[in-house]
N, C-alpha and C positions, 0 to 999 in steps of 0.2 A: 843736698844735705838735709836731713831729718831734724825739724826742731828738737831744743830740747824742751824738759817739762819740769818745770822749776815751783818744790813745794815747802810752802815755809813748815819749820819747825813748830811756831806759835798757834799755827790753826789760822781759820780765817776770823775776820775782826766780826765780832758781834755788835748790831747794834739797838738797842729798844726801843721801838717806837710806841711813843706815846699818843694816846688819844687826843682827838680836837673835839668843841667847843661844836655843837651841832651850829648849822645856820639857822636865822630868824626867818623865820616868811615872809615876813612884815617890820617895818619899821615904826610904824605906827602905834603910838602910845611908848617907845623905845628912846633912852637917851643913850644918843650917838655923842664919845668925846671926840677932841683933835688935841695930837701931842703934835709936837713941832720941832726941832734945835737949830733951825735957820736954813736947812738945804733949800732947794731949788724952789724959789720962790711962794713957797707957802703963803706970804703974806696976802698973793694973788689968787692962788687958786683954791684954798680954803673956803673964802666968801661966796666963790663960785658952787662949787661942791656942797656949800650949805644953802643956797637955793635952787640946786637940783635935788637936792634931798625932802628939802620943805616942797616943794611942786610936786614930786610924786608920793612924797608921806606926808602930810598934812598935821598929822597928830606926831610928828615926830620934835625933840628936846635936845637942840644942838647946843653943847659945852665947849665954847670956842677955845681954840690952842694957848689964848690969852688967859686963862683962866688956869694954867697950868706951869709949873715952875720949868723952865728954859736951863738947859743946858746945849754947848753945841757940840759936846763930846767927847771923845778918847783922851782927854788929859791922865787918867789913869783908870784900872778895873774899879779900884774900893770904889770912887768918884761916878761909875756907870753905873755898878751896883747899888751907892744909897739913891742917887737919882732914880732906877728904877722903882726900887723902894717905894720912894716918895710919892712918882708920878701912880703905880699902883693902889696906896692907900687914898690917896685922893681920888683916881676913879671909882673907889666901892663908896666913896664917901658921897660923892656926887651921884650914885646910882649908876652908871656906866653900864650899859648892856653892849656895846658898840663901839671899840677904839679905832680913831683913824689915826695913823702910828705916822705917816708922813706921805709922802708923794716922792714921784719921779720924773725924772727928764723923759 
């Protein structure tokens, strides 16, 4: 039996992509922040990651996760939105060249 060939009416989905953020070379003379909202251990591997950061950047200005307003999530959109907000205007405020957004399992 011969497939059939099945074509929407709508067209196919468009989608924009937008540009990133070139990468840094160098860390060095850069403040790197940490956001956090309590997943997988952060508390542990944050400290860790900012003395592999300071070993290989030297001149580098870690903004620890503490230093940032905690939320631990999806209680609703408005609630993720001013959070982000938030967490945004405080890293221009702090100088922020570098977000470390969270970790993983």
């Amino acid at each position: 039996m011969k497939p059939i060939e099945v074509i929407s009416p709508l067209g196919g989905e468009v989608i924009r992509q937008n540009t990133v953020a070139p990468r840094l070379a160098d860390l060095n003379g850069k403040t790197v922040c940490e956001i956090w909202n309590g997943g997988f251990k952060g508390d542990y591997t944050f400290p860790v990651l900012r003395e592999l950061l300071k070993g290989k950047y030297p001149g580098v200005k870690i903004v620890p996760y503490t230093e940032f307003p905690f939320s631990r999530g999806a209680d609703s959109a408005a609630h993720l939105n001013e959070h982000a907000r938030q967490v945004a205007a405080l890293a221009k405020e702090k100088g922020c060249h570098v977000l470390i957004s969270g970790n993983g399992a």
